[in-house]
N, C-alpha and C positions, 0 to 999 in steps of 0.2 A: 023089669026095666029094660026097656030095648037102645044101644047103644045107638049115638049120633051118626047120622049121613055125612060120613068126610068124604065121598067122592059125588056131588049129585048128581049126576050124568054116568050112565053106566061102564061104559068104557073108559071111562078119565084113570080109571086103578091100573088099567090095564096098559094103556099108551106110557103112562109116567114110567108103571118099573119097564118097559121096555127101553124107554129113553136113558133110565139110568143104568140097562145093560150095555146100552149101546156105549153110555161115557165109562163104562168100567173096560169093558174090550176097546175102546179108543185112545183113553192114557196110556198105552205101553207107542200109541203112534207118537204122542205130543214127548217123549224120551227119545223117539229115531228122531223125529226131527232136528231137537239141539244136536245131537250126535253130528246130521245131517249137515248143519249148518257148522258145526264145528271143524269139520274136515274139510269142509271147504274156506276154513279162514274167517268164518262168518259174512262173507258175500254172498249175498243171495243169487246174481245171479249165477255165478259161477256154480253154485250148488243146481241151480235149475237146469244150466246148461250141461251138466253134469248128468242130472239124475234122465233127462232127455235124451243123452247120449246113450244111457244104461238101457233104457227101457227101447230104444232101438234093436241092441244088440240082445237084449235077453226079454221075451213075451212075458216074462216073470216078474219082471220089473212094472211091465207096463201091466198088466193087471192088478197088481199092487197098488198100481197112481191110479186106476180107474177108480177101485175099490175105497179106495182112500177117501175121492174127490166126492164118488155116491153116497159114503156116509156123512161129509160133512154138508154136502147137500140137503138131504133125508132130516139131520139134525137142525139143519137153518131153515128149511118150511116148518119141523113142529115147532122150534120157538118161536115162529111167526103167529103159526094159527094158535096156540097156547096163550102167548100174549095177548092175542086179542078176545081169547077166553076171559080171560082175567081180568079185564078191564085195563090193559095197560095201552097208552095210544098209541098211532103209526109210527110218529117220531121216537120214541121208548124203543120198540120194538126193531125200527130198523141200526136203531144201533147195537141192540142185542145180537142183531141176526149176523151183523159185520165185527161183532166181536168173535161169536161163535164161528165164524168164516176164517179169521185172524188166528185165534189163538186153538182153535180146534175145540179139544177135550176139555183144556184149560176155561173156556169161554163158556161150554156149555156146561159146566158143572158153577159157574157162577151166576149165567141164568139159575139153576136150581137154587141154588142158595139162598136166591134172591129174589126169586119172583113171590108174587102178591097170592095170597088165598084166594078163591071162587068169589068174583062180586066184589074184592076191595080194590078201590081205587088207589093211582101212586100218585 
């Protein structure tokens, strides 16, 4: 007895667990960030103007915010094109993608949670 096709598309095994390494090395980011916002009183700007000021003075910084902003990017096109794997529509999906933007790690692991099987509609 030959076991069920869970991924029909041969790549799809392989992009998921990459997505879900990416939100496991991404959570330790969505932790600096309260931190982040905590030390500055929880204003945002002040924290931005902050971390702007840092990443001037230290390249370390600032590859750090590159690094940061390319992973959440990289993670808001696959829940894009994912979504629309799935059968889920524009509207669905562009709030998925502004949640995963929003909340980071937090976002993108609620997509997982929650998105739809291959082929069912929401």
């Amino acid at each position: 007895m030959q076991a069920p096709d869970l991924h029909p598309r041969p790549g799809d095994r392989d992009e998921t667990l990459l997505v879900v390494l990416i939100a496991l090395v991404s959570l330790p980011a969505l932790g600096i960030a309260w931190v982040w916002l905590r030390r500055a009183d929880f204003d945002l700007a002040a924290a931005i103007a902050g971390t702007l000021d840092a990443a001037n003075d230290d390249p370390l910084v600032l590859a750090t915010l590159a690094d940061f902003c390319l992973l959440l990017a990289t993670c808001a096109v696959w829940v894009w094109r994912d979504g629309g794997r799935r059968g889920v529509g524009p509207a669905s999906r562009a709030c998925w993608v502004l949640l995963t933007l929003v909340l980071g790690s937090l976002g993108l692991w609620m997509y997982l949670a929650g998105r739809p099987r291959h082929g069912q509609e929401r």
